[in-house]
C-alpha positions as semicolon CSV with decimal commas, in nm:
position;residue;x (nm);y (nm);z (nm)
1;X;-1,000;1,082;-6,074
2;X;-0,660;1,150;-5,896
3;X;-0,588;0,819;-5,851
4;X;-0,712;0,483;-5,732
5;X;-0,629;0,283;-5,414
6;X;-0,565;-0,086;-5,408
7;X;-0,678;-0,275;-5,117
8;X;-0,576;-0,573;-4,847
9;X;-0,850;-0,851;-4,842
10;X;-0,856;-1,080;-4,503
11;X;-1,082;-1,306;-4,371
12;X;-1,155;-1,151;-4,031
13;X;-1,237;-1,505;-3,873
14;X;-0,863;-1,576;-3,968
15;X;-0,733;-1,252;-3,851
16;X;-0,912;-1,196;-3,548
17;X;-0,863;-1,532;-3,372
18;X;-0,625;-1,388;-3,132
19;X;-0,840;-1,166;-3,052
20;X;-1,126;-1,152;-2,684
21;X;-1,433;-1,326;-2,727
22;X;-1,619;-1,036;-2,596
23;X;-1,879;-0,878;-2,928
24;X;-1,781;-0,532;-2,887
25;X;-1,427;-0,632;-2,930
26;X;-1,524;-0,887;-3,203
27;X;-1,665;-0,616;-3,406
28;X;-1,364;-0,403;-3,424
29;X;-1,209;-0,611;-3,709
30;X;-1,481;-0,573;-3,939
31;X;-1,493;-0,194;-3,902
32;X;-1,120;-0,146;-3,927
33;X;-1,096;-0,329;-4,204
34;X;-1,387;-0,227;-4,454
35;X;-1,373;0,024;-4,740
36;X;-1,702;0,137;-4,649
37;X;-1,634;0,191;-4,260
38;X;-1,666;0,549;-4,219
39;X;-1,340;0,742;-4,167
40;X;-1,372;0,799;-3,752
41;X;-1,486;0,458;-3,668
42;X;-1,235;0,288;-3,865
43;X;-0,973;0,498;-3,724
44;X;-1,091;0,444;-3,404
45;X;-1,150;0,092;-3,453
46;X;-0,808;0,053;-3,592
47;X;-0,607;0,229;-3,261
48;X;-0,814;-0,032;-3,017
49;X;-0,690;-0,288;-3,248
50;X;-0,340;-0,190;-3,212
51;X;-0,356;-0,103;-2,843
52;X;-0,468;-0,461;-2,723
53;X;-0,086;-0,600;-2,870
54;X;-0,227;-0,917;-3,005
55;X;-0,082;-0,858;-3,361
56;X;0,272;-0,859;-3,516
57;X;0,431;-0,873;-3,823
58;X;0,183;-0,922;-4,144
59;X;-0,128;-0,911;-3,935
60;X;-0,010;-0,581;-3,739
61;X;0,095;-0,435;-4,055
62;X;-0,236;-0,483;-4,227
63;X;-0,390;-0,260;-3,942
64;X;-0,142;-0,022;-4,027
65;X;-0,264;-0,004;-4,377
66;X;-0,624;0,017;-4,268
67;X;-0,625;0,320;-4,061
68;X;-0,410;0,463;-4,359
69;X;-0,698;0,398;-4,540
70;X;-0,915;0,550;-4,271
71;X;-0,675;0,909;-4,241
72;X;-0,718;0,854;-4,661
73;X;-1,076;0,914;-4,644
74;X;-1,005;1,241;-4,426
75;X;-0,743;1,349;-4,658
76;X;-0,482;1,330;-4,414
77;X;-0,196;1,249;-4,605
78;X;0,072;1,280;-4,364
79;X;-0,102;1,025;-4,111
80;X;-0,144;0,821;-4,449
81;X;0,213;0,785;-4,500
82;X;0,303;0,742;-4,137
83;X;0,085;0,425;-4,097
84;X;0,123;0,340;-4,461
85;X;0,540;0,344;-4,407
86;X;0,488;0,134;-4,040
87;X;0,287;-0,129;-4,277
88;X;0,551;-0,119;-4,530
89;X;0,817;-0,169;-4,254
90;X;0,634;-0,470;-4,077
91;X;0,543;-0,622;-4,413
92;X;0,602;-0,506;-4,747
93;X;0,290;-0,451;-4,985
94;X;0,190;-0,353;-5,315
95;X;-0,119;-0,216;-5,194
96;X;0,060;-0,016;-4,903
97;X;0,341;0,119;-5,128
98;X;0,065;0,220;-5,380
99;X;-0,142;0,410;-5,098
100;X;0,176;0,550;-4,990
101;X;0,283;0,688;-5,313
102;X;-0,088;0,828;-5,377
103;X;-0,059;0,988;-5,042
104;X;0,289;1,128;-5,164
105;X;0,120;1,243;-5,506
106;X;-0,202;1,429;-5,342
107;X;0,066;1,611;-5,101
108;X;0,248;1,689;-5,466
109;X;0,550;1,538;-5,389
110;X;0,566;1,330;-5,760
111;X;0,882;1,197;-5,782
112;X;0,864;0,983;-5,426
113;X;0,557;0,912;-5,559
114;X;0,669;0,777;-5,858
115;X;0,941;0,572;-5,661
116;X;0,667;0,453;-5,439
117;X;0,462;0,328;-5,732
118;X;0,768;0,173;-5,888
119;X;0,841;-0,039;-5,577
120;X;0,468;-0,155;-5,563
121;X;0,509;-0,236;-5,958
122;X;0,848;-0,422;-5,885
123;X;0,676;-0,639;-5,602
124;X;0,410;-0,739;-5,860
125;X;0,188;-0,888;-6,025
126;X;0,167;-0,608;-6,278
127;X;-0,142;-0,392;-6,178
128;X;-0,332;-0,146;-6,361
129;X;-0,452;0,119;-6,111
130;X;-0,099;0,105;-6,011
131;X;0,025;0,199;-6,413
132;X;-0,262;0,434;-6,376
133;X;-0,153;0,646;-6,051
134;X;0,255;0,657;-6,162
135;X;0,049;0,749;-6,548
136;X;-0,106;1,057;-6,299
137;X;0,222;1,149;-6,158
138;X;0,427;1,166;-6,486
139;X;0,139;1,352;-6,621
140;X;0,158;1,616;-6,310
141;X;0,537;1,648;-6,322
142;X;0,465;1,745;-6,738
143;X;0,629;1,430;-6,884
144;X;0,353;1,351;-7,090
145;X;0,513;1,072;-7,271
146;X;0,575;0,874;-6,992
147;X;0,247;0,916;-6,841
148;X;0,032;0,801;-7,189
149;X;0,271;0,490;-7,167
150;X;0,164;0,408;-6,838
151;X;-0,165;0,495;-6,890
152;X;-0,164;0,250;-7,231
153;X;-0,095;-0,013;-6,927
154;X;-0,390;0,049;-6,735
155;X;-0,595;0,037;-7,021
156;X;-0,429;-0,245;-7,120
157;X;-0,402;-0,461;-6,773
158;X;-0,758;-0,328;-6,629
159;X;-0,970;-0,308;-6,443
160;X;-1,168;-0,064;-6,753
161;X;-1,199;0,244;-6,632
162;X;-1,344;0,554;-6,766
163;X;-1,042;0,798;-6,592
164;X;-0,761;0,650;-6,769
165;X;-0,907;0,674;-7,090
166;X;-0,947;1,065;-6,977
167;X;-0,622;1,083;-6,874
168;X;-0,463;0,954;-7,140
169;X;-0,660;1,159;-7,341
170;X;-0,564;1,510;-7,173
171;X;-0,212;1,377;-7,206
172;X;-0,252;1,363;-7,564
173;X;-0,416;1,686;-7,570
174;X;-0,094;1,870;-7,392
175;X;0,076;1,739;-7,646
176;X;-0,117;1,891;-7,914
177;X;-0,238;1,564;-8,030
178;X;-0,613;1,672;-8,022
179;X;-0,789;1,445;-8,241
180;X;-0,626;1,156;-8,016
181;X;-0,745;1,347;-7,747
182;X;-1,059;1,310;-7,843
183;X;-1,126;0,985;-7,934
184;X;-0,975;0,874;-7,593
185;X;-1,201;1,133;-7,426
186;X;-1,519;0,988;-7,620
187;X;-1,432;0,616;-7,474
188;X;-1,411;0,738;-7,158
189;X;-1,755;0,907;-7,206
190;X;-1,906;0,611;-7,397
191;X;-1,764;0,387;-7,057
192;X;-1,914;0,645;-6,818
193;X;-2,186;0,851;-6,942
194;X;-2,262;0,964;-6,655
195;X;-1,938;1,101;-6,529
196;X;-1,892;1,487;-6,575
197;X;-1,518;1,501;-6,596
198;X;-1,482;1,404;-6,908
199;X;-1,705;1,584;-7,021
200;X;-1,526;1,915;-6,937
201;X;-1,212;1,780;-7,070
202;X;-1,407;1,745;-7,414
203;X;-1,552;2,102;-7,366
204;X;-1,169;2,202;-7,378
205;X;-1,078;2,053;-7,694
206;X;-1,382;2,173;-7,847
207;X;-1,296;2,519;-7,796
208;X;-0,922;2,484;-7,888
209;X;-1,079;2,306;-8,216
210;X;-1,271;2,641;-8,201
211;X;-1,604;2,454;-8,192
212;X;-1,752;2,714;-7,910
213;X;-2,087;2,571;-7,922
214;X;-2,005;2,213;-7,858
215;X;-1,785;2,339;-7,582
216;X;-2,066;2,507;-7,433
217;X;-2,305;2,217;-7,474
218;X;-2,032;1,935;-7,301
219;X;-1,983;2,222;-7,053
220;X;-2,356;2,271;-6,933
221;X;-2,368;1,856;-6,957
222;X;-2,090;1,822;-6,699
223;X;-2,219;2,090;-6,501
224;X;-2,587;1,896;-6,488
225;X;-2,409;1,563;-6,394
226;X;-2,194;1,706;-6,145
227;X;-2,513;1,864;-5,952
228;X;-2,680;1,520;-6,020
229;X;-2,425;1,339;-5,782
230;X;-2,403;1,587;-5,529
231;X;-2,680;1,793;-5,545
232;X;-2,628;2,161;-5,479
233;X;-2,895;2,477;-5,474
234;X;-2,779;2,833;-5,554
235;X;-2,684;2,887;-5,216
236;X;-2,444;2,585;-5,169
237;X;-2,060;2,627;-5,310
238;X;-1,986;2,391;-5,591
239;X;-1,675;2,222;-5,523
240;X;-1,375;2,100;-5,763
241;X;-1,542;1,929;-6,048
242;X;-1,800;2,216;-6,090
243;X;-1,563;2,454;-6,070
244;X;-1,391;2,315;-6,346
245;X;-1,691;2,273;-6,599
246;X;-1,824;2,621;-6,450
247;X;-1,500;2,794;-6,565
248;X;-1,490;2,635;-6,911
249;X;-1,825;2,714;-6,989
250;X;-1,722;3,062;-6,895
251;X;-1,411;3,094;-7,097
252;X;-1,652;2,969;-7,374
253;X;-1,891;3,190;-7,341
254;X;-1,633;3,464;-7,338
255;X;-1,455;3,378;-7,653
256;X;-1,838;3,363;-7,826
257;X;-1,872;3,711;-7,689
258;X;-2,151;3,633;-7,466
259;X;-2,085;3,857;-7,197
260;X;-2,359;3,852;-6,922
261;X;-2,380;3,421;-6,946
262;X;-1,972;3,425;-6,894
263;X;-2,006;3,678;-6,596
264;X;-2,290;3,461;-6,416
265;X;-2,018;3,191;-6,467
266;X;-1,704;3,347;-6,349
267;X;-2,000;3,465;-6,052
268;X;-2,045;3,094;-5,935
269;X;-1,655;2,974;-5,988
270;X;-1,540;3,218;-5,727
271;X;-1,845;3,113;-5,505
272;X;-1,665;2,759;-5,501
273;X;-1,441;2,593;-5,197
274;X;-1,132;2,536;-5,369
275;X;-0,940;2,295;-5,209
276;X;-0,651;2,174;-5,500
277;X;-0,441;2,393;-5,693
278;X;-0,627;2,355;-6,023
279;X;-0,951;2,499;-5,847
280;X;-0,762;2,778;-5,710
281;X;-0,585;2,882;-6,066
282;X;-0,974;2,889;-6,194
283;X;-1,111;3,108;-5,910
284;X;-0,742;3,308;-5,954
285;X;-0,893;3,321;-6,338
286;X;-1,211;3,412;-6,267
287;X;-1,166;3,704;-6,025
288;X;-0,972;3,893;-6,345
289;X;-1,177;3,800;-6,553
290;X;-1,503;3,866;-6,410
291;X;-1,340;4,217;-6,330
292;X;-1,295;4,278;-6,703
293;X;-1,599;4,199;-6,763
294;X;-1,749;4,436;-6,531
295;X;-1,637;4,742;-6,702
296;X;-1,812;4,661;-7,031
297;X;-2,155;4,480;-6,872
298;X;-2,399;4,718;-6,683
299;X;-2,437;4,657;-6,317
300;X;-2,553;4,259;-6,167
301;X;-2,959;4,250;-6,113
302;X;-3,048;4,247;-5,744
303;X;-3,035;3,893;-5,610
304;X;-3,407;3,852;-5,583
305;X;-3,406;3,975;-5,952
306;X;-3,150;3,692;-6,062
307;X;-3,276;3,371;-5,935
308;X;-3,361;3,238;-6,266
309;X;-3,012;3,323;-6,406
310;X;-2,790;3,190;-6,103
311;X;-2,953;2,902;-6,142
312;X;-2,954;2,842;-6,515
313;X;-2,953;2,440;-6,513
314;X;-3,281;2,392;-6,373
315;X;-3,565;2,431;-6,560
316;X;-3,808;2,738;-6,496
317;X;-4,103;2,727;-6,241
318;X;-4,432;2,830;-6,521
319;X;-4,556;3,188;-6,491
320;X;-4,922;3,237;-6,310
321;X;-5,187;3,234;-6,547
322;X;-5,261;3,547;-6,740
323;X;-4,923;3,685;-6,641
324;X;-4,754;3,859;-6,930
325;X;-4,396;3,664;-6,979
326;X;-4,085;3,915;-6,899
327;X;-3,865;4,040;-7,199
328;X;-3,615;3,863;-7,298
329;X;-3,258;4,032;-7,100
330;X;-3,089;4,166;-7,429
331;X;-2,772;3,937;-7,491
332;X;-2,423;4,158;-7,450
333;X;-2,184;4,030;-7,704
334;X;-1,880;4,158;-7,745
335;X;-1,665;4,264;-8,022
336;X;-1,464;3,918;-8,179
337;X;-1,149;3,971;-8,212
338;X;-1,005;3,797;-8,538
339;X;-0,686;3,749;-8,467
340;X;-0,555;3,427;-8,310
341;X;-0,199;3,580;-8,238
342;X;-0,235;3,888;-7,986
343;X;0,044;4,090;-7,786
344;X;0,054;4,353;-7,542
345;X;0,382;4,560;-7,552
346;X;0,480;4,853;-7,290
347;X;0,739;5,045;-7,254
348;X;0,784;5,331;-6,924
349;X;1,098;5,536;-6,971
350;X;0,964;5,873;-6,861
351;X;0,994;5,800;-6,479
352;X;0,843;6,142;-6,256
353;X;0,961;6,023;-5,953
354;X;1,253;5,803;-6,017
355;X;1,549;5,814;-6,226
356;X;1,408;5,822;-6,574
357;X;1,549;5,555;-6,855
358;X;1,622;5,661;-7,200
359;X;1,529;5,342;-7,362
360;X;1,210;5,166;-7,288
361;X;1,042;5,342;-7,551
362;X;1,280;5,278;-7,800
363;X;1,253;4,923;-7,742
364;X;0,894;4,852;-7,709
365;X;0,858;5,038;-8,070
366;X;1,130;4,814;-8,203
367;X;0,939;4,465;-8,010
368;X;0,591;4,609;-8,136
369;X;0,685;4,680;-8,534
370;X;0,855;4,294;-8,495
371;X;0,556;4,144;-8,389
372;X;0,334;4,323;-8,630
373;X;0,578;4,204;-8,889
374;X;0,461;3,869;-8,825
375;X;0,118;3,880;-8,782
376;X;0,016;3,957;-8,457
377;X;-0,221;4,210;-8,336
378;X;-0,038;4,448;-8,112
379;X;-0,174;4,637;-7,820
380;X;0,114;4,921;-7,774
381;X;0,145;5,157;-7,480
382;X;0,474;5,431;-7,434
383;X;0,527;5,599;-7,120
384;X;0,202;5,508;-6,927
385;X;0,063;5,628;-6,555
386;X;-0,113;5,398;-6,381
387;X;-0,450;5,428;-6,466
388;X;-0,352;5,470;-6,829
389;X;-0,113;5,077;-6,784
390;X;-0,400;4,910;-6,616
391;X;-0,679;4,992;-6,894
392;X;-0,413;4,905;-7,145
393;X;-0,336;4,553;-6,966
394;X;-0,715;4,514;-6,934
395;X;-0,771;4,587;-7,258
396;X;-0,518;4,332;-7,405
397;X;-0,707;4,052;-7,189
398;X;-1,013;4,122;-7,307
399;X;-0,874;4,082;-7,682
400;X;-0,644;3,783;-7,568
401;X;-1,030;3,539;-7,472
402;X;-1,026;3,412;-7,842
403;X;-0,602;3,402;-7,866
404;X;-0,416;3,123;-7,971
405;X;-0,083;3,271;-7,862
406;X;-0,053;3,584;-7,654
407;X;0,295;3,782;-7,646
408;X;0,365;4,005;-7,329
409;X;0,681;4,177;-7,383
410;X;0,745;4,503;-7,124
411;X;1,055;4,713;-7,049
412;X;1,105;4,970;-6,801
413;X;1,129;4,947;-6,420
414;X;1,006;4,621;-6,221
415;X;1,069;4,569;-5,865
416;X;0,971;4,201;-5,658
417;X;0,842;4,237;-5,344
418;X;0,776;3,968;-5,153
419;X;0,884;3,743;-5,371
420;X;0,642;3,876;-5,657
421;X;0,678;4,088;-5,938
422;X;0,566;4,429;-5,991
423;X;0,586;4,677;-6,304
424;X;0,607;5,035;-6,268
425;X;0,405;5,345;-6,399
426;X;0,578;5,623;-6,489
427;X;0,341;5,774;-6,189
428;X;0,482;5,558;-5,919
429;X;0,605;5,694;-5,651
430;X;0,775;5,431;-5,441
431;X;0,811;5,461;-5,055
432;X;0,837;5,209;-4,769
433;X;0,561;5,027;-4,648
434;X;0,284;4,742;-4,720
435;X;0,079;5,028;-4,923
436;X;0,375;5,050;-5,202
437;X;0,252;4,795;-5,446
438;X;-0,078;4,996;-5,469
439;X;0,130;5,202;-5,703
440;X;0,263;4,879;-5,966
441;X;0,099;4,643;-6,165
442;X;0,113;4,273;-5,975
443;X;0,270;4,065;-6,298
444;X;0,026;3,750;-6,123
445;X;-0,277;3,920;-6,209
446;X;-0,164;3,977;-6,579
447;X;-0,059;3,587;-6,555
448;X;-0,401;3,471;-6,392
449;X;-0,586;3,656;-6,646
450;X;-0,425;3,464;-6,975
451;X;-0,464;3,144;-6,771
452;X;-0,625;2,890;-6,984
453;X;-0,563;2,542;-7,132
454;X;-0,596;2,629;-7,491
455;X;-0,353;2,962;-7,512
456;X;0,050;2,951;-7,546
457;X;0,189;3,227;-7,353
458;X;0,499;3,427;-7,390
459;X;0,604;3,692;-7,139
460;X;0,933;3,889;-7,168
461;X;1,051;4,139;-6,911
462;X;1,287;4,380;-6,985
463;X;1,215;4,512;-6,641
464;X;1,543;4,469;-6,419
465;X;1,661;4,788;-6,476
466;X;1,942;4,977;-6,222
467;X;1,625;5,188;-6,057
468;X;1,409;5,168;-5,871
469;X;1,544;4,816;-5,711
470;X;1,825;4,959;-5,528
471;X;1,787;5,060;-5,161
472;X;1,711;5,453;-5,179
473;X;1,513;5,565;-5,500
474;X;1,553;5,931;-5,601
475;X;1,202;6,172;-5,559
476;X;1,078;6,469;-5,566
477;X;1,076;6,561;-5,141
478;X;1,436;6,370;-5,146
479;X;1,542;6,000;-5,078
480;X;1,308;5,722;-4,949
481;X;1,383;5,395;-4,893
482;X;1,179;5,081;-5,039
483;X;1,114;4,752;-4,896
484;X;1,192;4,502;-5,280
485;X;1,469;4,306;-5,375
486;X;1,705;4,367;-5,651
487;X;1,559;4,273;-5,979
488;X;1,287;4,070;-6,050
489;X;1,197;3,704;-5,900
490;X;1,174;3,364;-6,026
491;X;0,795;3,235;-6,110
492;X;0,681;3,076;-5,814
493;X;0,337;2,991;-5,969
494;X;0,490;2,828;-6,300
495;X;0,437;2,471;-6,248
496;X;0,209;2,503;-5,988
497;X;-0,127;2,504;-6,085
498;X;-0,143;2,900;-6,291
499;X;-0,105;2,930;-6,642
500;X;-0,065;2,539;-6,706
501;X;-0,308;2,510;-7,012
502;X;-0,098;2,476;-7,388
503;X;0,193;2,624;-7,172
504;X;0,372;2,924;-7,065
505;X;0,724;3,098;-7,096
506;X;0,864;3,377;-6,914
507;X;1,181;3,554;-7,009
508;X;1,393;3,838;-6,817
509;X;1,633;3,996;-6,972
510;X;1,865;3,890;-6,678
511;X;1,883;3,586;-6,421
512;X;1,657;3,657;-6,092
513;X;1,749;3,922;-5,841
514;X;2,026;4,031;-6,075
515;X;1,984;4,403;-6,292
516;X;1,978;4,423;-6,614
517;X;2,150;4,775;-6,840
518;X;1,957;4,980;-7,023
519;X;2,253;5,025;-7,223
520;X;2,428;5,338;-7,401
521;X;2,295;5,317;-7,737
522;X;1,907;5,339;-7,816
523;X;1,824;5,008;-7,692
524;X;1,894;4,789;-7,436
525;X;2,108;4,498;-7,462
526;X;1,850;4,240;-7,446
527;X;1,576;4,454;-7,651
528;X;1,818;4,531;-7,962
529;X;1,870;4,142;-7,961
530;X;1,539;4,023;-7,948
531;X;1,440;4,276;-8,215
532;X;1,701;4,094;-8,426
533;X;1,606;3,738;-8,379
534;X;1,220;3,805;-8,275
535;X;1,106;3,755;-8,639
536;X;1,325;3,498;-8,789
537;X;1,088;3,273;-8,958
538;X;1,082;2,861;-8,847
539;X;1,304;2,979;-8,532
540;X;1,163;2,794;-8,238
541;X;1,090;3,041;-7,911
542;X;1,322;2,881;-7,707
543;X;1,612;2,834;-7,976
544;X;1,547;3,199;-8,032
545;X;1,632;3,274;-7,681
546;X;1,928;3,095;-7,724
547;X;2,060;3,335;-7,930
548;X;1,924;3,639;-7,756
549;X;2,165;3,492;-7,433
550;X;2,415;3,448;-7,631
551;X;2,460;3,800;-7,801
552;X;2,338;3,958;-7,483
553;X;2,607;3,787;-7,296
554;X;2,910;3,892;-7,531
555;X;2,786;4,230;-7,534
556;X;2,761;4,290;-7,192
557;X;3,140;4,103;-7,160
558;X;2,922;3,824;-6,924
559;X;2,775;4,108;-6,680
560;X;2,411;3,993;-6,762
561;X;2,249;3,663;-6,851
562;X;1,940;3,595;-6,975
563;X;1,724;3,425;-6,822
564;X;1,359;3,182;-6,876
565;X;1,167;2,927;-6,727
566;X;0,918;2,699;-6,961
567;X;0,629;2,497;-6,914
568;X;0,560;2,527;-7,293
569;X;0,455;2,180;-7,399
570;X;0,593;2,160;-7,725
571;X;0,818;2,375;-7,992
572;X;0,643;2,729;-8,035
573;X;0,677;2,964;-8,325
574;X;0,619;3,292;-8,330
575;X;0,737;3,364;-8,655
576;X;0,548;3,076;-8,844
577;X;0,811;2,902;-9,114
């Protein structure tokens, strides 16, 4: 549950005593001003009020907040805080600054939420849906502290409810705190059995326990709830919350190498309406991933032939009598991969249509032995076309379904376009116009497919290099010009909804839209730091970037600066102590 509204109680003999005698009119109160009113009549209900100019002050105000409530029902938030601010500015109200600040939180805009909720809190008496929303705000903005404090009021003040013990619980959980997690998520199960939410937030702590089967099982539980309380048949989309327990149970069955039951998965998650962020960074997920998967599964059975499998909750109709019961599909499994610290490293010097660079190689040999040093499995491309750079990415995100950590580190030639990032075969061969990023790698599609709430990710780009960002690149018929920016661009996506799970870091060797050297020696700047620092053991990620900057900086006399942006959720260690 996002969050939970407070409301105004009136008597409606008491509040509509000013109003005509005549029924029709009479009736009006009682639909404006009743949670259960449906959205359109109270609305409606609500503007007659307010044309007939009977009411001011208090009164007036509390028809504000009721056709607030109304446009809250429709989910239209910025009618919500227009009616919600005209109550607040006839007659201040906890419940109307709580509404408002809810409104303010489901249009993502959490820190006037949080102001919002602290005027309602100030106002008083203390109120525990109100602990509970600001607990849901801190929790979205990634202070995780703050938001298990507020939701230890809720719990605490009341009214019970099964959500804050959930939410508290994935707090605890992003913290790395995952027995806590647990034993909140369990009360909020034990509260609410029959609430599937929960139960997909246990499924995720199962599997980063590494408990796949208990995963699964929560998973399929949610998933039967969900359908339960809005019922759904194969050919209706399943909306948030089954999107959700659909894409666990398919990052579950993944990791236990149970191909065809993760594809049917991935299958219905894209067949979802995704309306919030979260359920559009699962369907982002699931579209890589259920193209992955495709390359090692034979072809999908013909609709008619798949009935049973699309719609693997409900129970089987019985065969006709003397029918002889269809083999069992084989299961695909796939190969498990026993390492719990993967990387993919790439490095494209040996450009064909653009000015080559002498050291990509050099350094993604140098980042590769590093990482191998410590323990991590390396996937390792040099000098790679495009078709050779997309089965080596694909490749490393197959291997990266049962990864604890995954590394990306690339060097070479990146471009933005558009405000998103690109990397560049050796192939390429850039030229103006929309059909130019057919010839990169999108960096979002690498990031959606390591997206998952269990996995630490690290991405490095060494990938601002002098060429092919600048205006003209050099080829092989002469100049052409490029439509990109210079260097690569800030993470748009960080933050917002992708790659939110244990967290995610992304490095460049230099700040956004500046270019990076690839230096005169036989490494670049940035590389032949990180090679140095990389492997230190008990050096935190971020502290070791610290002192890549910092050497990078001298030795460049302050002509390039490292750069990063974090949503990791707690210290990281790639070289364990």
């Amino acid at each position: 549950m996002r969050r939970a509204i407070l409301t105004l109680t009136l008597l409606a003999a008491a509040l509509w005593s000013a109003a005509a005698a005549a029924q029709p009119r009479n009736q009006l109160g009682p639909l404006c001003t009743t949670d259960t009113t449906p959205a359109d009549q109270q609305i409606n209900a609500c503007n007659k009020i307010i044309a007939l100019k009977v009411f001011s002050g208090e009164k007036l105000a509390t028809i504000y907040f009721w056709r607030a409530v109304g446009w809250n029902k429709k989910g239209n938030y910025a009618q919500v805080i227009a009616d919600a601010s005209e109550a607040i500015r006839l007659h201040p109200s906890v419940a109307a600054y709580n509404l408002r600040g809810s409104a303010y939180y489901d249009k993502g805009e959490d820190d006037i939420a949080i102001s919002d909720f602290n005027d309602g809190l100030r106002m008083g008496p203390p109120s525990g849906i109100i602990y509970h929303n600001r607990g849901n705000a801190w929790r979205s903005k990634g202070e995780y502290a703050k938001a298990i404090a507020d939701y230890d009021q809720a719990i605490k003040l009341g009214p019970p409810s099964a959500f804050s013990w959930q939410n508290r619980g994935i707090s605890k959980q992003a913290l790395g705190d995952l027995d806590g997690a647990l034993a909140d998520i369990n009360e909020a199960i034990r509260l609410d059995p029959q609430l599937p939410q929960p139960l997909t937030s246990r499924s995720i702590i199962w599997r980063a326990k590494g408990n796949l089967d208990r995963a699964i099982a929560d998973a399929t539980e949610a998933i039967r709830l969900a359908k339960a309380k809005a019922p759904v048949n194969i050919m209706t989309p399943p909306g948030s919350v089954l999107i959700s327990a659909y894409s666990q149970r398919a990052l579950s069955y993944e990791a236990k190498g149970d191909l065809n039951r993760a594809r049917q998965d991935y299958a219905t998650v894209l067949e979802g309406q995704a309306s919030d962020a979260g359920s559009k960074a699962n369907q982002a997920t699931a579209k890589v991933r259920l193209s992955l998967l495709s390359e090692v599964l034979p072809p999908p059975r013909k609709p008619a032939e798949s009935q049973r499998s699309r719609a693997e909750d409900a129970a089987a109709p019985p065969a006709p009598a003397g029918a002889a019961p269809p083999p069992p599909a084989p299961a695909q499994k796939a190969p498990v991969v026993s390492s719990r610290r993967v990387a993919l490293v790439i490095g494209n010097g040996g450009y064909a249509h653009v000015r080559p660079l002498p050291n990509p190689s050099n350094d993604a040999r140098s980042i590769a032995k590093s990482l191998r040093d410590i323990g991590f499995t390396v996937k390792e491309g040099i000098d790679l076309d495009r078709t050779a750079m997309q089965a080596t990415i694909r490749d490393f995100l197959r291997e990266a379904a049962r990864a604890q950590i995954a590394v990306v580190y690339y060097a070479g030639h990146g471009i933005q376009v558009d405000g998103r990032n690109y990397l560049v075969p050796i192939d390429a061969q850039l030229q103006a116009g929309n059909r130019m990023t057919e010839a990169m790698m999108d960096m979002d599609t690498i990031m959606a497919g390591l997206d998952d709430q269990v996995r630490t990710n690290i991405l490095i780009l060494d990938a601002c290099r002098n060429n092919p960002m600048a205006s003209k690149v050099v080829s092989a018929g002469g100049e052409r010009g490029i439509e990109g920016g210079s260097g690569l661009a800030a993470p748009t996506t960080l933050g917002a909804g992708s790659t939110l799970g244990a967290g995610t870091l992304i490095a460049f060797a230099t700040a956004p839209g500046q270019v990076a050297l690839d230096g005169e020696g036989a490494n670049s700047p940035f590389s032949a730091a990180l090679s140095r620092h990389i492997g230190t053991p008990g050096l935190e990620v971020q502290q070791m970037l610290t002192r890549v900057r910092a050497e990078v900086v001298a030795a460049t006399k302050g002509k390039q600066v490292p750069w990063s942006n974090s949503s990791l959720l707690g210290e990281v260690y790639l070289a364990e102590k």
